[in-house]
C-alpha positions in Angstrom: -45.6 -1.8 21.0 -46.4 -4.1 23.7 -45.0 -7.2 21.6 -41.6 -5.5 21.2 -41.0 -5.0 24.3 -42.0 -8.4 25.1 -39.6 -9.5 22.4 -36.8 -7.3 24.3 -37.2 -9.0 27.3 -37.0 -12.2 26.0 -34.0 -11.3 24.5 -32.3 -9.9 27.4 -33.6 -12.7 29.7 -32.2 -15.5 27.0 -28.7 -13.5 27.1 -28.5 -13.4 31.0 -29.2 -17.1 30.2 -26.2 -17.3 27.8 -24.3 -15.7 29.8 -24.6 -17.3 33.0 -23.7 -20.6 31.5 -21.1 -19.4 29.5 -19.7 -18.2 33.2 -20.6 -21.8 34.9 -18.8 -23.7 32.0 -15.5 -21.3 32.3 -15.4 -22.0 36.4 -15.6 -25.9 35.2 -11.7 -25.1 34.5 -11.1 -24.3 38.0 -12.9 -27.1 39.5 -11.9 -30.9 40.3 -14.9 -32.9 40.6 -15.0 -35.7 42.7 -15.4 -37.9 40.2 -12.5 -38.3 37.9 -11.7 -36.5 34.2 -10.3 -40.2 33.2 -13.3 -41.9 34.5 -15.8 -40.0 32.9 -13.8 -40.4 29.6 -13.4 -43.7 29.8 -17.3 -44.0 30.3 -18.2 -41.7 27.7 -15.3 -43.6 25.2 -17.4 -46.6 26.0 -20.4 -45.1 25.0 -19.4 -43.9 21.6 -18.7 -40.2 23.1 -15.5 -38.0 22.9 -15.0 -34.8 23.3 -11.8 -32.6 23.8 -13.6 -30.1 25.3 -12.6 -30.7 29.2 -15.7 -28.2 30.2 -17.9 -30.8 29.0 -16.4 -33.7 30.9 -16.2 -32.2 34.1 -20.1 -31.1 33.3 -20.9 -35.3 33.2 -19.0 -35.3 36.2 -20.9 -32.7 38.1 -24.3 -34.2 37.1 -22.9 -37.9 37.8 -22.0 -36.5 41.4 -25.1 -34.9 41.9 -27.2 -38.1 40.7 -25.5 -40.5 43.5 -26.0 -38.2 45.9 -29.0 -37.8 45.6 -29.4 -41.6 45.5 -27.2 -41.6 48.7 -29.6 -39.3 49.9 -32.7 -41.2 49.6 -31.4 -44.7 50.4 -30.2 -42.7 53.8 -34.1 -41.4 53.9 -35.5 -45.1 53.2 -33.2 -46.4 55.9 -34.0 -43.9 58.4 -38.1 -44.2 57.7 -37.8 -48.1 58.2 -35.5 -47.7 61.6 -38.5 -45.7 62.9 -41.2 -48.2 62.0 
C-alpha cells in the first residue's frame, strides 16, 4: 500500500513537472529575449541545429542570457575583490 502511494506521488509530482514547463515554454511566445531569434538561429544553423519550433530558440536564448550574465557577474566580482587588495 505504501509503494502505491509512493507511485501516486511520483506521478502527480512528475505532472506538476510537465506541467509547469509546458506553461514556461507557452510564455516563451510572449517574450523577447535580449538576445536575438535570428542570432540564435544563425548559431544553431551553424552548428548543424534547426528547429521551427520558436519556443525552443528563445529557450537557447534565455540560457545564453543567463550564462553571460552570470559571467558579467563574476568578472564584476573578480574586479571588485582585486580593487580591494
Amino acid at each position: 500500500m505504501n509503494g502505491q502511494t509512493s507511485h501516486q506521488q511520483s506521478k502527480d509530482g512528475r505532472h506538476d513537472d510537465d506541467a509547469a514547463l509546458t506553461e514556461f515554454l507557452a510564455s516563451l511566445m510572449d517574450y523577447t529575449p535580449t538576445i536575438p531569434d535570428e542570432l540564435v538561429e544563425h548559431y544553431l544553423a551553424k552548428s548543424g541545429f534547426q528547429c521551427p519550433d520558436i519556443r525552443l530558440t528563445r529557450l537557447v536564448a534565455v540560457a545564453t542570457q543567463k550564462f553571460i550574465a552570470d559571467v558579467a557577474t563574476d568578472a564584476l566580482q573578480y574586479v571588485f575583490v582585486l580593487s580591494v587588495y
